[in-house]
N, C-alpha and C positions, 0 to 999 in steps of 0.2 A: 614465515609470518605472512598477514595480509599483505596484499602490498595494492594500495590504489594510487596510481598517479596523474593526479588533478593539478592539473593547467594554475598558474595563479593569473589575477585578473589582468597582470601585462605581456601576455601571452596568447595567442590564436587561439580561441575559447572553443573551435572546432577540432583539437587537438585533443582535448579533454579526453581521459579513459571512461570510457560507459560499463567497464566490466571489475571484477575486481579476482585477483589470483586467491584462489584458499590457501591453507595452510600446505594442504597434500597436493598442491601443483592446478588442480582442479578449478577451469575458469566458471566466474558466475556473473552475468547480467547487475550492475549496482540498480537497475530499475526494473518492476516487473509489475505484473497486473497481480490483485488481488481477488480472489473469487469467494471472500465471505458474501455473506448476502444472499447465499443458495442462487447465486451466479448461472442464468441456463447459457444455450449452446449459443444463441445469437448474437447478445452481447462478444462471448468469447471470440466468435467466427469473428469480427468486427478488430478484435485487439487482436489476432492472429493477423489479419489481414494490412490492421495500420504498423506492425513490426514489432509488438511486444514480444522479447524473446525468454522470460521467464514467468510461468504461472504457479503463485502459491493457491493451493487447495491441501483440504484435509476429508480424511476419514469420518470429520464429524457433520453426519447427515442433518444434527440440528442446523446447522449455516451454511454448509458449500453441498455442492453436488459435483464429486468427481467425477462420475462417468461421463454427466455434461462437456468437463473439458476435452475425457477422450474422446468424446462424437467430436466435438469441435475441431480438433488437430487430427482427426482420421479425414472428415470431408474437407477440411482446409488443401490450399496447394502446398503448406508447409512442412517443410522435411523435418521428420522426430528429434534428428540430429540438432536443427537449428533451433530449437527450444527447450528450455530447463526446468523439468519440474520436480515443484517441490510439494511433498506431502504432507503429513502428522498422521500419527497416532494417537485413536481414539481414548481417554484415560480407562473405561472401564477395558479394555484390554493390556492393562498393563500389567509384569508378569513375562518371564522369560520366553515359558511357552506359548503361551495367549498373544505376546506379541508376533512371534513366528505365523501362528494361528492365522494372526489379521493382516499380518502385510502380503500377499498374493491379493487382497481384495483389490489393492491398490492398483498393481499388475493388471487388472482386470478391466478396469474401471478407467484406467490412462489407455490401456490397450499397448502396453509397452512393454520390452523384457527387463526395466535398467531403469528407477528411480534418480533424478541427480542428486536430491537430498531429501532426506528422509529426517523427520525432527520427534517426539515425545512434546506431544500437544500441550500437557499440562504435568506434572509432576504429581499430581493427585488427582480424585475425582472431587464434586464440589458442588451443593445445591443438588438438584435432579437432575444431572448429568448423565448420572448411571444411572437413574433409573432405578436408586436405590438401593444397587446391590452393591457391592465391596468389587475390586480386581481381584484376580488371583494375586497378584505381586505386588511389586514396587518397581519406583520408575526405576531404579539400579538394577534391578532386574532386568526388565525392558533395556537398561543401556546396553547388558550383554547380548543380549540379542538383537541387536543395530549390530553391534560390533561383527557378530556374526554373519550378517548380511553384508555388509558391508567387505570383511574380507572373503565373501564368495563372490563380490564384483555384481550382486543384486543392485547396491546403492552406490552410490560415487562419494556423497558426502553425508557426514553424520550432524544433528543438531539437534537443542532444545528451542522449547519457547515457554515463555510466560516461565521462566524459575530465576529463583532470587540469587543476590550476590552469594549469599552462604551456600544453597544447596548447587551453583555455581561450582564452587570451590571443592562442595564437596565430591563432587563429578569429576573436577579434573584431580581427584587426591586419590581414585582408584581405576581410572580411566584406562584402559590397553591403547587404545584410539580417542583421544583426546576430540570434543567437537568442531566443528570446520566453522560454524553458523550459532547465533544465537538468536534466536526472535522473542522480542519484546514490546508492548506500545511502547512509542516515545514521539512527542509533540514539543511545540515550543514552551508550552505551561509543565512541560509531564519530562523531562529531558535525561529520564535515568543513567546520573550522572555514573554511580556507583558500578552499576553492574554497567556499563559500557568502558568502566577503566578497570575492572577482573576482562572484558575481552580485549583489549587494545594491550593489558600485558602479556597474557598469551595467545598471541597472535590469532585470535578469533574475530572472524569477518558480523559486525551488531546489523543487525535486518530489523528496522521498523517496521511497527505496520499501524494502523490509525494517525498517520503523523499528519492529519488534515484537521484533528479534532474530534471525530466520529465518537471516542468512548464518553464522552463531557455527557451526553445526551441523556445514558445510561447513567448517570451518575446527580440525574435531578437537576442538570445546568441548559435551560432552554434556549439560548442565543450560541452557537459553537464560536467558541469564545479563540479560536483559530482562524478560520475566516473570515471572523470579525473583526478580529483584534486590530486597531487604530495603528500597532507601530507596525504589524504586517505589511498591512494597506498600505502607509506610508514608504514601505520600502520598497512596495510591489509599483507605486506610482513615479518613485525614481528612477526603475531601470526597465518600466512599460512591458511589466509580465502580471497575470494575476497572481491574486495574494496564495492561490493553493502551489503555486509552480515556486512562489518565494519559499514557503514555508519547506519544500521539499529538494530544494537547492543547499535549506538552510543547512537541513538534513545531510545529505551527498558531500557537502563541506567540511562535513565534522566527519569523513568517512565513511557515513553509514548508509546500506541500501535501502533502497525504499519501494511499498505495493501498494502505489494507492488503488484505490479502488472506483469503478463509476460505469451508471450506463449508457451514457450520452458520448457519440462521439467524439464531442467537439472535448471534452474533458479528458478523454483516452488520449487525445493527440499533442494536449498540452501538457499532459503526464511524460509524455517521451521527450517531450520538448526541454529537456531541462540541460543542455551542455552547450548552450551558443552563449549562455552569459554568466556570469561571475557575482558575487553577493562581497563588498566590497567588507575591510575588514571594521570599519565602523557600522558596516551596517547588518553582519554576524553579530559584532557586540549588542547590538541593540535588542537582537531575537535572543543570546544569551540572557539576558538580562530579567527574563521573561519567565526564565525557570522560576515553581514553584509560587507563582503569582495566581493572587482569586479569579479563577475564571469564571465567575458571576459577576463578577466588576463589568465583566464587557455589555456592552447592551446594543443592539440592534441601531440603526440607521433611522432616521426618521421616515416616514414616509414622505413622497414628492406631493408639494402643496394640492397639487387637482390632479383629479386620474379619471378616467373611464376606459368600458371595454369595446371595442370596436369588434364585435364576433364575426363580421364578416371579411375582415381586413380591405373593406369597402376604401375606405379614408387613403389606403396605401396605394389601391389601385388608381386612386383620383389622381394623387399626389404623381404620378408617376408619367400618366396622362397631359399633365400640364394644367389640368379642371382645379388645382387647388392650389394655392400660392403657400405653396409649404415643400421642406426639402423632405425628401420620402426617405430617406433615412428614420427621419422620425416618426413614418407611418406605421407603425407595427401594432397590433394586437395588445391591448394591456396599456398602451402607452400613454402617458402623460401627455405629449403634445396634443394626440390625436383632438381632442373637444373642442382647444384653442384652436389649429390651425385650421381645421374643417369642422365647423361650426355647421355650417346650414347643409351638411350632409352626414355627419357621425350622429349616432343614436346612442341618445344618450340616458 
């Protein structure tokens, strides 16, 4: 079975396990970088660089760009060994032999001989995905050929994503190699409670991904009602983490791994940052509570009473100077101070 062993909150919070065992012995990263978003090489060199040791990407050219990550991890100083990746298949290759077909792409495109886990993107094709045409198979199909790969030592671990408790169930009812992984979104509004209790019975390790809120967007919800969310914030101001590093603790606490995703450093490094502190169990209960609530309820933050833009971050340089009787903290670019504290030099 999985097995993750998480520190509780009266315990060396540096202790924490960052990794979690599969079922087949096989270790895997609980944190890893996500590369939807047609992810290029720079960004990645950057997560390579700050210690991310697991990257999911897929086959599907509409959102990621594999090959990216393998330029990435070829010119990186990082040894193949010390990072894990993870792939998917494309639905319109789905199909015993079409999947065969399509996984060397992978191989190619990572620049690697040895997938660590290898997942069935989607159970179906859907919308213009395929491009309108039908697969040759089905994903039970497709499962035999993972299985295949898998015991030639191509792949280390086996997994889906995005499939229901039932077709869940019905995977592990003719399975030879049962899955290691299962990817699914799950957020504090979205917490699929269901299918994350079909993996925790059979020892199946649950891999979120959007658990920052990203899919709400897609779904006609214009304030990301995760980032927003007021009891987040509140718990993110009790133990002095942001509210994306709460919401993905919240995560890691219930067992599950997590890929958030982003281009900004400073977000990569708080991504990794998530095992010096603990989410107390009142205040777990709080983000539980959260399942299946209107995320249009949430609304946006007011704006700050007076703002202008300082384009040339003039006001910070004053401030810094000693020319402006302001703490330059608050001289930045965009900032609300700036008009008040430097008055008769901001342009306003």
């Amino acid at each position: 079975r999985t097995r993750m062993a998480r520190e509780s909150s009266r315990t060396d919070p540096t202790r924490q396990a960052t990794s979690a065992l599969l079922s087949n012995g096989v270790r895997m990263p609980l944190v890893g970088y996500g590369c939807a978003g047609r992810i290029g090489r720079k960004p990645l060199g950057e997560a390579l660089e700050l210690g991310y040791a697991l990257f999911d990407t897929s086959q599907a050219s509409e959102w990621y760009l594999e090959e990216e990550l393998g330029v990435a991890l070829a010119m990186s100083s990082v040894n193949r060994s010390a990072v894990f990746l993870t792939s998917k298949l494309h639905p319109r290759d789905l199909g015993e032999q079409s999947t065969l077909r399509a996984f060397p792409a992978s191989l190619r495109n990572l620049q690697t001989s040895t997938i660590d886990a290898f997942l069935l993107h989607y159970p179906r094709c859907f919308g213009d995905l395929c491009g309108g045409r039908e697969p040759e198979g089905t994903w039970r199909e497709s499962w035999r050929a993972l299985e295949s790969l898998y015991e030639q030592g191509q792949v280390r671990a086996l997994g889906v994503s995005n499939f229901s408790p039932d077709e869940l169930q019905q995977l592990l009812g003719f399975a030879r190699t049962p899955p290691h992984i299962v990817q699914s979104w799950m957020d504090p509004l979205h917490q699929e409670r269901p299918l994350r209790e079909v993996c925790r019975a059979h020892g199946i390790l649950f891999q979120a991904y959007s658990t920052l809120g990203t899919q709400w967007a897609g779904r006609g919800v214009r304030v990301n009602p995760v980032l927003r969310h007021p009891v987040l914030g509140a718990v993110a101001a009790e133990v002095g983490r942001s509210t994306a590093q709460v919401a993905l603790r919240w995560a890691l606490q219930h067992g599950v791994a997590v890929i958030p995703r982003s281009t900004k450093r400073r977000h990569m490094a708080e991504g990794l940052d998530l095992f010096a502190f603990d989410l107390s169990a009142a205040q777990m209960a709080s983000i539980d509570s959260l399942d299946g609530t209107d995320p249009s309820a949430v609304h946006a933050p007011p704006p700050p009473p007076r703002s202008c833009t300082d384009d040339s971050d003039a006001c910070g340089a004053w401030a810094d100077a000693g020319e402006c009787d302001a703490n330059p903290g608050y001289m930045h670019k965009a900032c609300a101070a700036s008009c008040d504290t430097c008055p008769a030099k901001a342009e306003l």
